[in-house]
C-alpha positions in Angstrom: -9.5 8.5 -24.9 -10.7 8.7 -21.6 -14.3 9.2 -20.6 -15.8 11.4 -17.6 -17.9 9.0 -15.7 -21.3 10.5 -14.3 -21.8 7.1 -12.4 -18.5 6.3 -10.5 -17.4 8.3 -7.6 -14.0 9.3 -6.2 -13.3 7.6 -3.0 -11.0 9.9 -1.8 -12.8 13.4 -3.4 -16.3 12.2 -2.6 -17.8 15.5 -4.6 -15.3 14.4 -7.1 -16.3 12.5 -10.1 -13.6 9.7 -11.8 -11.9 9.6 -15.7 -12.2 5.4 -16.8 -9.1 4.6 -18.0 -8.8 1.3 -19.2 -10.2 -2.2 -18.3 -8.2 -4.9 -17.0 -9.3 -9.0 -17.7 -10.5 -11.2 -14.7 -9.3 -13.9 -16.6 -5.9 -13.8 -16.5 -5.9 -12.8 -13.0 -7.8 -15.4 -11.8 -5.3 -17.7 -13.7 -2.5 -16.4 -12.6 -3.6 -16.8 -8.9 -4.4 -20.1 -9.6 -1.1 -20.9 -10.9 -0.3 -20.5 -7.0 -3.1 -22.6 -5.4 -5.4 -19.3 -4.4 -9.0 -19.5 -5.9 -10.2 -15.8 -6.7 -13.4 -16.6 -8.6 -15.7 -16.1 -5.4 -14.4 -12.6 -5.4 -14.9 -12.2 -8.9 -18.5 -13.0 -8.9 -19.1 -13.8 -12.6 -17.2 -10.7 -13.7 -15.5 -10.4 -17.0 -13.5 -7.4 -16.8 -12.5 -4.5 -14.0 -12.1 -1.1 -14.6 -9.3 1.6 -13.5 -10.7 5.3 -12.6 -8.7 8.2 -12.1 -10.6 11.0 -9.5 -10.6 14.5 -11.5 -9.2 16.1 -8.6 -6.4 14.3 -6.8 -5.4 11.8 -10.2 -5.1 9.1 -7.1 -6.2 5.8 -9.4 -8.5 2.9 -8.4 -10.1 0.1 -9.4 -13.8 -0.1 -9.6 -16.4 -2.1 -8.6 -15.5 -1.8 -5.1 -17.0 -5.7 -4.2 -13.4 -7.3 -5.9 -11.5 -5.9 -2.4 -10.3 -9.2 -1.3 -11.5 -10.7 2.1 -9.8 -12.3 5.2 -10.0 -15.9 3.6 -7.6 -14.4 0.7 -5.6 -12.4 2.8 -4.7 -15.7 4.6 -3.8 -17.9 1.8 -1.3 -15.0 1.2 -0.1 -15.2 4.3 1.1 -18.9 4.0 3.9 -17.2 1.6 7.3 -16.8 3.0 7.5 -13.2 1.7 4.3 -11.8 2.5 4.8 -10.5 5.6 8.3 -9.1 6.4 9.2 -8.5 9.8 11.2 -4.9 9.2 12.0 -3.6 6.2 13.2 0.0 4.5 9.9 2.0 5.7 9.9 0.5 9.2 13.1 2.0 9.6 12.4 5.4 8.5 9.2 5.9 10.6 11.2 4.7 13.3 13.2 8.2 13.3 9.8 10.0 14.6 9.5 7.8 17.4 11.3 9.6 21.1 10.4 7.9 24.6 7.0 8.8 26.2 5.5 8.6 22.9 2.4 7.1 21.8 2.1 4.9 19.1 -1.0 3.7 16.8 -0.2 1.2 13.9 -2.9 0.3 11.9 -2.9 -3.1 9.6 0.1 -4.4 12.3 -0.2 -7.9 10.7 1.8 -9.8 13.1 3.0 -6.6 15.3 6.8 -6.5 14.1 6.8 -3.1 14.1 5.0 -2.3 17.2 7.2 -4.9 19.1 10.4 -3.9 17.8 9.9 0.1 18.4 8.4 -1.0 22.1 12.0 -2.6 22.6 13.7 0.4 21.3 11.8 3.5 23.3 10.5 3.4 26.2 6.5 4.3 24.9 3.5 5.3 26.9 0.5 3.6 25.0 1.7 1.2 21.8 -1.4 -0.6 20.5 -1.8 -2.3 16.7 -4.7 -3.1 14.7 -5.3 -6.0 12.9 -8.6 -7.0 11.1 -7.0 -10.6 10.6 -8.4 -12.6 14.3 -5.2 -15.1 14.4 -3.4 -12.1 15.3 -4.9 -10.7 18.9 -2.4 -10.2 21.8 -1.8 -8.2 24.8 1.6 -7.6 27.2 2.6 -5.1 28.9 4.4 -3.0 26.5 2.0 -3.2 23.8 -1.5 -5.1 22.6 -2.7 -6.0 18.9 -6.7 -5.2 19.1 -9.2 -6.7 16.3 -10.8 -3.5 15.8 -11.6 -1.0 12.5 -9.9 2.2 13.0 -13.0 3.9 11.9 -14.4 2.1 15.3 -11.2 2.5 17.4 -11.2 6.2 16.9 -14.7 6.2 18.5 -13.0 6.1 22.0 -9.4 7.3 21.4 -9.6 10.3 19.1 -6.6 12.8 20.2 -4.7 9.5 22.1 -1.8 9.7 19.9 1.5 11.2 18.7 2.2 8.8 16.2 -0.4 7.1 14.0 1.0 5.1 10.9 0.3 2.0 8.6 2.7 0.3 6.0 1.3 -0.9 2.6 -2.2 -0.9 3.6 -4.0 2.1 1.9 -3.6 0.7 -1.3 -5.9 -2.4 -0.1 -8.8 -0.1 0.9 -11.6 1.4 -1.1 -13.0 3.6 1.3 -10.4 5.5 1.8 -11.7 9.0 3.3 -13.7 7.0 5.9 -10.5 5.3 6.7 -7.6 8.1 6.6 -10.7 10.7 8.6 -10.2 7.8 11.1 -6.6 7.4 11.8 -6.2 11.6 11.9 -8.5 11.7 14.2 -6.4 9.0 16.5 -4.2 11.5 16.7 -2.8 15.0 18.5 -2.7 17.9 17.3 0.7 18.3 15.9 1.2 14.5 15.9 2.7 12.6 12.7 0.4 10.4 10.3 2.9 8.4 8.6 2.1 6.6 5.2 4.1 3.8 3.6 2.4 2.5 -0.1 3.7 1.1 -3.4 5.0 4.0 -5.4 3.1 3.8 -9.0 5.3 6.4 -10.5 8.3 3.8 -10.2 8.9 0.9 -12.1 5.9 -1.7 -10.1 4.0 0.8 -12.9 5.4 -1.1 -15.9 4.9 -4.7 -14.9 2.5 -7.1 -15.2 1.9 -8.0 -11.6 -1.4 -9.5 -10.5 -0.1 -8.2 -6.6 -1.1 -4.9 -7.8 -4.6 -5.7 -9.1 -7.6 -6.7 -7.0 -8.6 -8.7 -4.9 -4.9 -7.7 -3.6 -4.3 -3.8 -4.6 -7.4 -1.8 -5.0 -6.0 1.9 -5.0 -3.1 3.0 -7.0 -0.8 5.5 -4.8 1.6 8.4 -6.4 3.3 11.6 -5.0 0.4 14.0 -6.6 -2.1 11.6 -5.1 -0.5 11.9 -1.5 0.1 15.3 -1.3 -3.3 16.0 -2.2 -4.2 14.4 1.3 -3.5 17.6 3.1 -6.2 19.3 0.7 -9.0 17.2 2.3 -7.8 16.6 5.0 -6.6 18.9 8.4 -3.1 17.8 8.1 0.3 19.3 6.8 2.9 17.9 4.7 6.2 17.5 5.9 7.9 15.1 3.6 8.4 12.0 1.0 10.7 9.5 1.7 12.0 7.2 -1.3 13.1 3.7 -1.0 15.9 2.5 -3.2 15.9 -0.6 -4.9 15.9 -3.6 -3.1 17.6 -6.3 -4.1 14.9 -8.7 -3.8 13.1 -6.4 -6.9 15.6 -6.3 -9.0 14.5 -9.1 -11.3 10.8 -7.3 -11.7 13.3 -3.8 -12.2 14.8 -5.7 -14.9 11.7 -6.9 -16.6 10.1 -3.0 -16.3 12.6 -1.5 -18.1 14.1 -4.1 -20.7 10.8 -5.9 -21.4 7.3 -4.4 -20.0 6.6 -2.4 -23.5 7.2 -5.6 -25.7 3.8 -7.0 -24.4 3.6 -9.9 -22.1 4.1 -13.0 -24.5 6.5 -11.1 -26.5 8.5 -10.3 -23.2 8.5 -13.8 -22.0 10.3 -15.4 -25.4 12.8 -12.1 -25.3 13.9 -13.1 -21.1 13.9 -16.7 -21.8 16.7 -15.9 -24.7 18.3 -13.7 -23.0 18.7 -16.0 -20.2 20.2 -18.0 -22.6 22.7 -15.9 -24.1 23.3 -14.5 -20.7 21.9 -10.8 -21.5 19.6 -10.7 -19.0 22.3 -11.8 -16.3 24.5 -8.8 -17.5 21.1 -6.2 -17.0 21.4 -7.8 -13.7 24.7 -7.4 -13.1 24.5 -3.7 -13.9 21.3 -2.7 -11.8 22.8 -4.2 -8.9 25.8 -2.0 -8.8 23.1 1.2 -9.1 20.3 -0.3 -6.6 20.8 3.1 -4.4 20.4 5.4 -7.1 17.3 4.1 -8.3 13.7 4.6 -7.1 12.4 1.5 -5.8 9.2 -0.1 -4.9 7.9 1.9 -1.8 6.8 5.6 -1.6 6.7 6.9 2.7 4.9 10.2 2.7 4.8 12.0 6.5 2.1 14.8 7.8 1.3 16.8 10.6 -1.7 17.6 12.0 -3.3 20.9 12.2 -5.0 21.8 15.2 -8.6 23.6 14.3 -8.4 27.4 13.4 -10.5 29.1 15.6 
């Protein structure tokens, strides 16, 4: 049963306190990282176990203690991974249907600037700019510029600059979140869109074993509930949620969520290897690949307004 926590904080509700719900084994995550030539333990610190808190007012989940966020030397070993960093995918394409010419646009966590680059080509813009925490990434043209900055320190000097502000899967990697969202609404307009695109926990990502979706990589677990409950704290509107349907590039860990997850994870692994074998699992394949658009897939993209100040 869970307990209410006196000592651990929402970071989202900061009056809020947080339900612990279960603890998760350093162990097997730093193994598994291993496994792929990344070394976690530094992160770790000589921790055994992490917990997973639920804040009593918005249900948005996160792990706890704060110091297992992973760092720029992790972020780059991930980096070296084909699939890490894809230049336009499902979300990129949605946001781009808020974007007219004369716009301003604010990305933050641009990575390498595909976005920024390929809506620049698209509309003619007024003021494009990305940030990027990771330094390999600075650059500057004429159409657009990728600035190593914090937005809680960018929005020092540009608060009201723009009509668009947005970030794709990055809000799950940050612990301080209200700092963080206060900062990108107050990059924008009044009436301009804050657009939000994060791994969907009430889809199937929330029935497998993934270590992507632990820290030092994931550190805030995103649903609907949790979203909405942005324009509560915040002086925004919701407009809308946008659903991505399965990709086929998930369709293996769709398979494993739904045939497998609930057998337990050495259990699961003997069950897929026979039904490799037997050609079962092929056949589960086979049969979510002709519904991939009717299914919820990985990515939830949740879109807000801001509210000018009631006087």
């Amino acid at each position: 049963m869970s307990l209410l926590s006196p000592k651990v904080q929402s970071p989202l509700v900061l009056d809020a306190k947080a339900f612990h719900q279960k603890n998760i084994s350093v162990r097997r995550i730093k193994k598994r990282y291993k496994k792929s030539g990344i070394d976690t333990s530094y992160i770790f610190d000589g921790l055994k176990s992490l917990s997973v808190y639920e804040c009593e007012e918005s249900g948005y989940q996160f792990y706890y203690p704060k110091s297992v966020t992973g760092d720029s030397k992790f972020y780059e070993k991930l980096q070296h991974f084909d699939w890490y960093y894809m230049p336009w995918k499902w979300e990129h394409e949605v946001a781009k249907k808020f974007l007219k010419n004369e716009m301003s646009l604010l990305e933050v966590g641009c990575a390498h600037g595909a976005f920024i680059k390929a809506t620049s080509d698209a509309f003619e813009l007024k003021n494009v700019v990305g940030l990027e925490l990771n330094q390999t990434t600075p650059n500057i043209n004429k159409k657009w510029q990728i600035v190593n900055e914090s937005v809680q320190d960018f929005q020092i000097n540009n608060a009201g600059s723009f009509d668009v502000v947005c970030s794709f899967q990055v809000l799950e990697h940050i612990y301080d979140v209200q700092s963080f969202l206060s900062a990108k609404i107050s990059c924008l307009k009044n009436g301009g869109k804050l657009i939000i695109s994060v791994p969907n926990n009430e889809s199937f990502i929330k029935n497998i074993d993934s270590v992507l979706n632990m820290p030092p990589h994931h550190i805030g677990l995103w649903t609907p509930k949790s979203l909405r409950y942005l324009e509560k704290i915040f002086p925004i509107k919701f407009i809308d949620f946008y659903f991505e349907p399965l990709q086929q590039y998930h369709v293996s860990s769709y398979v494993s969520a739904k045939h497998y997850a609930h057998r337990g994870h050495y259990l699961s692994r003997f069950l897929r290897k026979i039904d490799h074998i037997i050609g079962r699992y092929q056949k589960f394949e086979s049969q979510v690949e002709a519904e991939r658009d009717s299914i919820t897939g990985h990515t939830l993209l949740a879109v807000f307004e801001k509210r000018a100040p009631q006087s």
